[in-house]
C-alpha positions in Angstrom: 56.9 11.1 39.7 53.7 11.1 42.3 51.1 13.0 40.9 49.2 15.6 43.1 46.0 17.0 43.4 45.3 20.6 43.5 42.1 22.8 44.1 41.5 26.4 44.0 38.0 27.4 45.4 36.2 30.6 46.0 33.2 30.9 48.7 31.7 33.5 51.0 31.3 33.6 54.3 28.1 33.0 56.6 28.8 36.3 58.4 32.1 37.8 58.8 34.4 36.3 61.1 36.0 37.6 64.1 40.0 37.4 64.7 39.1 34.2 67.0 37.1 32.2 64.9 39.8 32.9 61.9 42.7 32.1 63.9 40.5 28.6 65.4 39.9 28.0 61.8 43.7 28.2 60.5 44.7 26.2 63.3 42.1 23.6 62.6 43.2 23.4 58.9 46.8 23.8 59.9 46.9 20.8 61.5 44.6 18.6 59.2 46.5 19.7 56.5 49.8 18.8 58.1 48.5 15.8 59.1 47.0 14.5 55.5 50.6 16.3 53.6 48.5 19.2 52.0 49.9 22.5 51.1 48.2 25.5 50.3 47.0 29.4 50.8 43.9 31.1 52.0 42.8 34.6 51.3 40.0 36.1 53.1 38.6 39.4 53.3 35.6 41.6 53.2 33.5 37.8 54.0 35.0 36.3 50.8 37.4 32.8 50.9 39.6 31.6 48.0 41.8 28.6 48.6 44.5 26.7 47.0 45.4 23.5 48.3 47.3 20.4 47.3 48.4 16.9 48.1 48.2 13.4 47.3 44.7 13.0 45.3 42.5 11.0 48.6 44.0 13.5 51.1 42.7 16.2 48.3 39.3 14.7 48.2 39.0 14.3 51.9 40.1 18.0 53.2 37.4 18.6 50.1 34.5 16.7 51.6 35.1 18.6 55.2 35.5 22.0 53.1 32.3 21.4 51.4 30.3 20.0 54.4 31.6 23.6 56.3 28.9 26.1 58.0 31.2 28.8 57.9 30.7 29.4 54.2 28.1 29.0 51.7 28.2 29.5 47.5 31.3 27.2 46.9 32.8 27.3 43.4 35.3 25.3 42.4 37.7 27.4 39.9 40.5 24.8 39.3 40.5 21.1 40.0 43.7 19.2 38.5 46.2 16.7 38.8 49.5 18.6 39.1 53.5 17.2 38.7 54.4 19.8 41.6 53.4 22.0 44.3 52.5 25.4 44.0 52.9 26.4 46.9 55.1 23.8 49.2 56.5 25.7 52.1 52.9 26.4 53.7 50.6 23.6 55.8 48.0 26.5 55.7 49.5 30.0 54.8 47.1 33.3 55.0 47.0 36.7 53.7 44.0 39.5 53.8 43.2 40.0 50.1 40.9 43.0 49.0 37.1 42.2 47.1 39.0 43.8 44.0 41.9 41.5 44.1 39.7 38.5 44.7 37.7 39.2 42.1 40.5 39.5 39.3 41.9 36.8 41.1 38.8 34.3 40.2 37.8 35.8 37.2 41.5 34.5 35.5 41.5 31.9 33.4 42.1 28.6 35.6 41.8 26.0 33.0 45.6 24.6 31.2 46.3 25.3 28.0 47.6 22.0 27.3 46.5 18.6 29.2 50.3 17.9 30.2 50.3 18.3 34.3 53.9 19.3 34.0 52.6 22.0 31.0 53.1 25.4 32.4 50.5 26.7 35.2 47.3 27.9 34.3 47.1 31.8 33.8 44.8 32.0 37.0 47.7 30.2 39.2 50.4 32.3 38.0 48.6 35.4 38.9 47.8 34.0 41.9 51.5 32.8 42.5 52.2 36.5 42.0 49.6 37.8 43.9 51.3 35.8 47.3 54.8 36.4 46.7 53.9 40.2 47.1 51.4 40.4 50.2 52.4 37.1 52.1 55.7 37.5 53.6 
């Protein structure tokens, strides 16, 4: 069984972005993530990011560096950081959905650390709300 990596982050945005720059930065992550076999989500909304993404561990730490080096955002905190036994969220190279202040904040106020050290352990509470959360809105 390959292990993966998988990160859930929250930062805001240096000012809020127009349709353009938001669908030039999907593409951009769209294709880097297809490229380096990394899955994952974006919310945005009201100038607020949270991202899930996942992959093998050095693709993880890679689209990480570029995240982290970004100008488009600033205030980076890193809720979840973990090896995992399976995707969360396979089916999406870079899948998006508006998501409301409210809903971001009791999105990263969950609890994002496992229960139990076993990466095949059930997900932490925060992922399974967030699971949630995108099989509603993102159709």
């Amino acid at each position: 069984m390959t292990t993966l990596r998988t990160i859930v982050y929250v930062s805001s945005a240096t000012h809020k972005l127009s349709e353009a720059e938001m669908e030039a930065l999907l593409l951009d992550a769209r294709e880097a993530n297809q490229r380096h076999g990394i899955t994952g989500i974006l919310l945005y909304g009201e100038g607020n990011f949270m991202q899930c993404f996942e992959g093998p561990p050095d693709a993880v730490a890679l689209i990480y560096a570029r995240i982290r080096a970004s100008r488009q955002h600033h205030d980076l905190i890193t809720l979840m950081d973990e090896a995992s036994a399976e995707r969360y969220f396979p089916d999406w190279y870079m899948g998006v959905t508006p998501a409301s202040h409210s809903a971001q904040l009791e999105l990263s106020s969950a609890q994002w650390q496992r229960l139990s050290r076993d990466a095949s352990a059930t997900a932490p509470p925060g992922m399974q709300l967030l699971q949630r959360f995108w099989q509603k809105l993102a159709r």
